[in-house]
C-alpha positions in Angstrom: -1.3 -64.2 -110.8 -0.2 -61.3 -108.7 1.2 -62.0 -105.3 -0.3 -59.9 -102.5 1.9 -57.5 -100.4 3.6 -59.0 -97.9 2.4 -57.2 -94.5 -1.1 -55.1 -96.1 -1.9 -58.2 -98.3 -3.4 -56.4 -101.0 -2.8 -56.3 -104.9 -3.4 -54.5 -107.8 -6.6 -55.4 -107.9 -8.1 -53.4 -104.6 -6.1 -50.0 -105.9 -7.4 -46.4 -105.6 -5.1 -44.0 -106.8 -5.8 -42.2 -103.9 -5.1 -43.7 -100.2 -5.9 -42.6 -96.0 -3.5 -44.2 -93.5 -4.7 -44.2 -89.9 -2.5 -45.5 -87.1 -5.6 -47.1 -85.5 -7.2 -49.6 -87.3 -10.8 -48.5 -85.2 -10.6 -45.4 -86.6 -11.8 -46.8 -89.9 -14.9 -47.9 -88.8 -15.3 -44.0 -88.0 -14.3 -43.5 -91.4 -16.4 -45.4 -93.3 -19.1 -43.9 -91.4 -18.6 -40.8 -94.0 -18.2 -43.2 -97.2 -21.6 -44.0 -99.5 -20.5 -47.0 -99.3 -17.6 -49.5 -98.9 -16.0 -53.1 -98.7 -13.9 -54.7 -96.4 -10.5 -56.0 -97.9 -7.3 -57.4 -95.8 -6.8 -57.4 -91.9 -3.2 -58.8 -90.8 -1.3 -57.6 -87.9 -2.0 -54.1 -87.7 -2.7 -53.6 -91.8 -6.7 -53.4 -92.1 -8.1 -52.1 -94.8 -11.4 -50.9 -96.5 -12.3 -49.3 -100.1 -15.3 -47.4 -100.4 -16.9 -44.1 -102.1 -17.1 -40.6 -101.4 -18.7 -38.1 -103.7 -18.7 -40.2 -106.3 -14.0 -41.2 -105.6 -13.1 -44.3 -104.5 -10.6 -44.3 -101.6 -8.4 -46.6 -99.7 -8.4 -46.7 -95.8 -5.7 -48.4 -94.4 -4.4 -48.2 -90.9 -0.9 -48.8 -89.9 -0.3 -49.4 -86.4 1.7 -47.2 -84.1 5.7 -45.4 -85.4 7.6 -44.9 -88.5 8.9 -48.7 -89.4 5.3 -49.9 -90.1 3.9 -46.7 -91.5 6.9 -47.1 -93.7 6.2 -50.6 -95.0 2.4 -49.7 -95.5 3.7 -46.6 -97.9 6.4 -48.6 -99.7 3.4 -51.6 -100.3 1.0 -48.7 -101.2 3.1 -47.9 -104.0 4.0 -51.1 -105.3 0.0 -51.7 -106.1 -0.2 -48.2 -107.3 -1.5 -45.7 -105.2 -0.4 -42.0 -105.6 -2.0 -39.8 -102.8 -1.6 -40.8 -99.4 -3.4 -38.3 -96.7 -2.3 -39.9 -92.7 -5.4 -38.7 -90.4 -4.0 -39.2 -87.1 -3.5 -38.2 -83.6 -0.8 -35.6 -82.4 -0.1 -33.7 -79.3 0.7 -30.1 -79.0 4.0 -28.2 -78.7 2.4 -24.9 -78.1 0.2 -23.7 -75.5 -2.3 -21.4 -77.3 -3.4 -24.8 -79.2 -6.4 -26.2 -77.5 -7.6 -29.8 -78.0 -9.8 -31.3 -80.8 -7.5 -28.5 -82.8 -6.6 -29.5 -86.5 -2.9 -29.8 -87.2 -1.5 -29.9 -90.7 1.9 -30.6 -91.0 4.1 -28.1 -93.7 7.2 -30.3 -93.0 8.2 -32.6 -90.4 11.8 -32.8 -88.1 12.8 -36.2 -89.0 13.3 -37.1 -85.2 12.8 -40.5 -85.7 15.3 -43.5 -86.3 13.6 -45.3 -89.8 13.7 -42.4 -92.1 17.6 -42.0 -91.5 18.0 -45.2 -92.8 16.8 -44.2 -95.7 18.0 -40.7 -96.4 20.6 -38.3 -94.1 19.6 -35.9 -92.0 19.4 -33.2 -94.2 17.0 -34.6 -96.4 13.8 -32.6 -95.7 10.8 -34.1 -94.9 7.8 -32.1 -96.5 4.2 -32.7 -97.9 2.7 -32.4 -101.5 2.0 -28.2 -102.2 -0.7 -29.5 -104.2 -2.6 -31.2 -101.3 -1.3 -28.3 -98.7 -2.4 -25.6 -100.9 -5.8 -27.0 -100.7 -5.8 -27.9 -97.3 -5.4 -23.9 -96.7 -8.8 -23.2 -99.2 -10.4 -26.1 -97.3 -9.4 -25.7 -93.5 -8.6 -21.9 -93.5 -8.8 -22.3 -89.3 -5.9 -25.4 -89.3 -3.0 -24.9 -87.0 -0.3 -25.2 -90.3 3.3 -25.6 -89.2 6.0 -27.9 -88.7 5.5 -31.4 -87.1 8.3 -33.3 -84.6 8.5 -36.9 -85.6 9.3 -39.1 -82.6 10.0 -42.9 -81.7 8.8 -42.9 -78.4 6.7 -41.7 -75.3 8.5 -42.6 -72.4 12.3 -41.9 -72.4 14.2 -40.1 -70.2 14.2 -36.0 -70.8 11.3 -36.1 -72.7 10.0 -33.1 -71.4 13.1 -31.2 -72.0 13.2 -32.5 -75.4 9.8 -31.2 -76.4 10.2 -27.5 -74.8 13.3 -27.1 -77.2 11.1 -28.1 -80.0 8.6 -26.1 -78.5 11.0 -22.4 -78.9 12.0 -23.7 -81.8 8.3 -23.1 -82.9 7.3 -26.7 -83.6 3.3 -27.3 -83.2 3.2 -30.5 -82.3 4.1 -34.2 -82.7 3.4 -37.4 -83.8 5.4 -40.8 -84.5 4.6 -41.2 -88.2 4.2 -38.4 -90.6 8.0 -38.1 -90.9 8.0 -41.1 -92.6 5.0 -40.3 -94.3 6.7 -37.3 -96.1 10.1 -39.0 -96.9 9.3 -42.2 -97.6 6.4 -40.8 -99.8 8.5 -38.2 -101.4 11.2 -41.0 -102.3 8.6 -43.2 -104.1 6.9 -39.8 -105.8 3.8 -40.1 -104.3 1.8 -37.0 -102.7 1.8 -37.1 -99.2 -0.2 -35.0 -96.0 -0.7 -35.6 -92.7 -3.9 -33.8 -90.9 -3.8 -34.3 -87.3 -5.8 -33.9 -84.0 -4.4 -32.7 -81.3 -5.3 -34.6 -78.2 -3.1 -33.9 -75.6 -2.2 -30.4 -74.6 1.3 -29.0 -74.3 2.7 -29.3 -70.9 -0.1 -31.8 -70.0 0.1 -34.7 -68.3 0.7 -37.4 -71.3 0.0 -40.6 -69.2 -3.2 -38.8 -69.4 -3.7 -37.4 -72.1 -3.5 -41.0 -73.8 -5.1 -42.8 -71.1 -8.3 -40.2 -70.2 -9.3 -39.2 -73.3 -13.2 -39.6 -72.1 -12.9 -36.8 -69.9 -12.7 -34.8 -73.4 -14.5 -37.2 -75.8 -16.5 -34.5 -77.3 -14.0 -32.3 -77.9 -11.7 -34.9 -79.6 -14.1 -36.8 -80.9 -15.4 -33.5 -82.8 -11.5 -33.0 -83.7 -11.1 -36.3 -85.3 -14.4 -35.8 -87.2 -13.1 -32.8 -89.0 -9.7 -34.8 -90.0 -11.6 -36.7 -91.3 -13.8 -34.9 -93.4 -11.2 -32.5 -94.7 -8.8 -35.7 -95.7 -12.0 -37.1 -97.8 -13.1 -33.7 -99.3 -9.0 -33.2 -100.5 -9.3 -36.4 -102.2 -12.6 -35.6 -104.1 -11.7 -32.7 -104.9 -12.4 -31.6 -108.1 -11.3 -28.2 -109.8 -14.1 -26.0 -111.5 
């Protein structure tokens, strides 16, 4: 009999080829919210998962928790039961001013400023999606903010603020702690990878806040996180004519 994977605890058995990560495992119940219909599997640690339908594909939802070294071990699980496509739907905050929130961010390649992915290629190595999946992600969401996405450990060091307004010049949209890994780690194991984002705090805003007072703008990001959604499911189920 097959084991399960160690951390997601899943086999073979609960597969779809085609997978969404989440850092927040309560942003699957908004998730399933969109599915015909689904079924819940595993919940340990920060690994909860859920397989259900949409337009007629069958799709895992999986969150991951917060950063690169468990994002990393749900990917490297994900393949070793089989999926092929992961899409992350997560959170991100902006690097550019123009970029309001509840804004759609889709990441074309991803500066590897985290510590896990160097562990497992140099720095060099680049970190990019699947053209497949970003190709239709620019049919699909025509109105997306595409660009590069900074890849981070942490919120609270020392020089933050410096450190995003050089990424900031050097054109950089916005960041997140995960899709980094995502794009590597994915890449490595030849699996198609994307990461749609909403942006939910703005650049040069106050981050404590951002995080913390996210009611003051529910509708907006609530709206924004609808449409990540929505365009991660419709890539999935796509289906050439």
């Amino acid at each position: 009999m097959e084991e399960q994977q160690a951390h997601i605890q899943l086999t073979s058995a609960d597969v779809a080829d085609d997978a969404i990560i989440v850092g927040d495992p309560a942003r699957i119940d908004r998730i399933t919210r969109q599915l015909d219909d689904f079924v819940e599997l595993k919940y340990n640690r920060e690994f909860r998962s859920v397989k259900g339908s949409y337009k007629g594909k069958t799709i895992l939802i999986l969150s991951t928790g917060v950063g690169a070294p468990s994002t990393a071990i749900a990917i490297e699980e994900l393949h070793q039961i089989g999926v092929k496509r992961i899409i992350r739907v997560g959170s991100a905050g902006a690097l550019q001013a123009d970029i309001q929130l509840g804004t759609i961010l889709i990441g074309e390649g991803a500066v590897r400023d985290d510590g896990l992915s160097k562990n497992y290629v140099p720095e060099q190595y680049p970190a990019t999606p699947a053209s497949d999946l970003l190709s239709k992600a620019r049919r699909l969401a025509p109105d997306a903010v595409f660009g590069i996405i900074r890849s981070h450990d942490g919120f609270y060091m020392d020089g933050n603020e410096q450190t995003q307004a050089y990424w900031s010049k050097m054109g950089i949209i916005g960041e997140d702690m995960e899709s980094g890994a995502l794009m590597t780690v994915g890449r490595l194991r030849g699996m198609a990878t994307l990461s749609i984002l909403n942006n939910v705090v703005l650049y040069e805003g106050d981050l404590q806040a951002g995080v913390n007072d996210l009611q003051a703008h529910a509708q907006v990001v609530e709206a924004g996180e609808k449409r990540t959604i929505r365009l991660a499911l419709d890539l999935l189920s796509w289906e050439e004519k």
